[in-house]
C-alpha positions in Angstrom: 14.2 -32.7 -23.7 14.5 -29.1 -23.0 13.7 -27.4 -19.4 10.5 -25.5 -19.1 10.4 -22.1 -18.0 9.9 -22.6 -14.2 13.4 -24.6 -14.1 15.4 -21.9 -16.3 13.6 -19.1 -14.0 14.7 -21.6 -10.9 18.1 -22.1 -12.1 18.7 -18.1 -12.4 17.7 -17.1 -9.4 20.0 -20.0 -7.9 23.0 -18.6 -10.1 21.5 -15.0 -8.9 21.4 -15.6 -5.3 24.7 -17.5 -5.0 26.2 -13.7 -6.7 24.0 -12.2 -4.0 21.2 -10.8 -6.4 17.8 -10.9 -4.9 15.1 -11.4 -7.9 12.1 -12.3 -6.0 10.3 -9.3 -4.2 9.5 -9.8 -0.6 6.1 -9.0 1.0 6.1 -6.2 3.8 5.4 -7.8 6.7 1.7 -7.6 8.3 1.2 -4.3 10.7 -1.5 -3.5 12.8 -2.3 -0.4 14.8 -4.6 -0.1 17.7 -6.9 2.8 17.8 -6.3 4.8 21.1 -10.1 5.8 21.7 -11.6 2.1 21.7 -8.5 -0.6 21.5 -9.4 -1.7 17.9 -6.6 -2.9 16.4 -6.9 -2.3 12.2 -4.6 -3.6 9.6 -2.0 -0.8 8.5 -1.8 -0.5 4.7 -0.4 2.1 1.8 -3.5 4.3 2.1 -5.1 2.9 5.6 -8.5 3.1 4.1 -9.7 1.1 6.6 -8.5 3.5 9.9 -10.2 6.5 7.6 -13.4 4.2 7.8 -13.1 3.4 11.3 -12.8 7.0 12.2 -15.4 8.0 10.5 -17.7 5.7 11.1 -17.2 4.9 14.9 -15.6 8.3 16.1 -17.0 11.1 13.9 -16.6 13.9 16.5 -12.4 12.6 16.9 -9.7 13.3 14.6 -7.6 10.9 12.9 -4.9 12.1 15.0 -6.2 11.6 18.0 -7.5 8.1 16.9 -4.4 6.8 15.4 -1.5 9.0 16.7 1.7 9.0 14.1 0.2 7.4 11.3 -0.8 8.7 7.4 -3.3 8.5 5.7 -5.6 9.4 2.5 -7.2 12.3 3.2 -10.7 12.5 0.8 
């Protein structure tokens, strides 16, 4: 009986990571940033939609930078 594709993928990325290949991607580990003005601390992502939203919602007359020194962001 033939091996189904899990094993065959299973089996390569054995033979792979005995040749020190890596094949599986690994997730970037969790971040989180606190804002300076109220302690919040926010989940740091690719765009950090969610410190934008925080800004703007809960310190409108603040910059981002002076919320969340050193970090980027989407600007609208």
């Amino acid at each position: 009986m033939g091996q189904s594709k899990k094993d065959l993928r299973n089996q390569q990325q054995k033979k792979n990571k005995e040749l020190g290949i890596v094949t599986k991607q690994q997730k970037a580990p969790n971040t989180t940033t606190c804002c300076k003005l109220c302690k919040l601390e926010l989940r740091t992502t690719k765009r950090n939609v969610e410190l934008v939203t925080h800004q703007t919602s809960k310190h409108p007359s603040s910059s981002m930078a002076e919320c969340f020194p050193g970090e980027e962001y989407e600007k609208a």
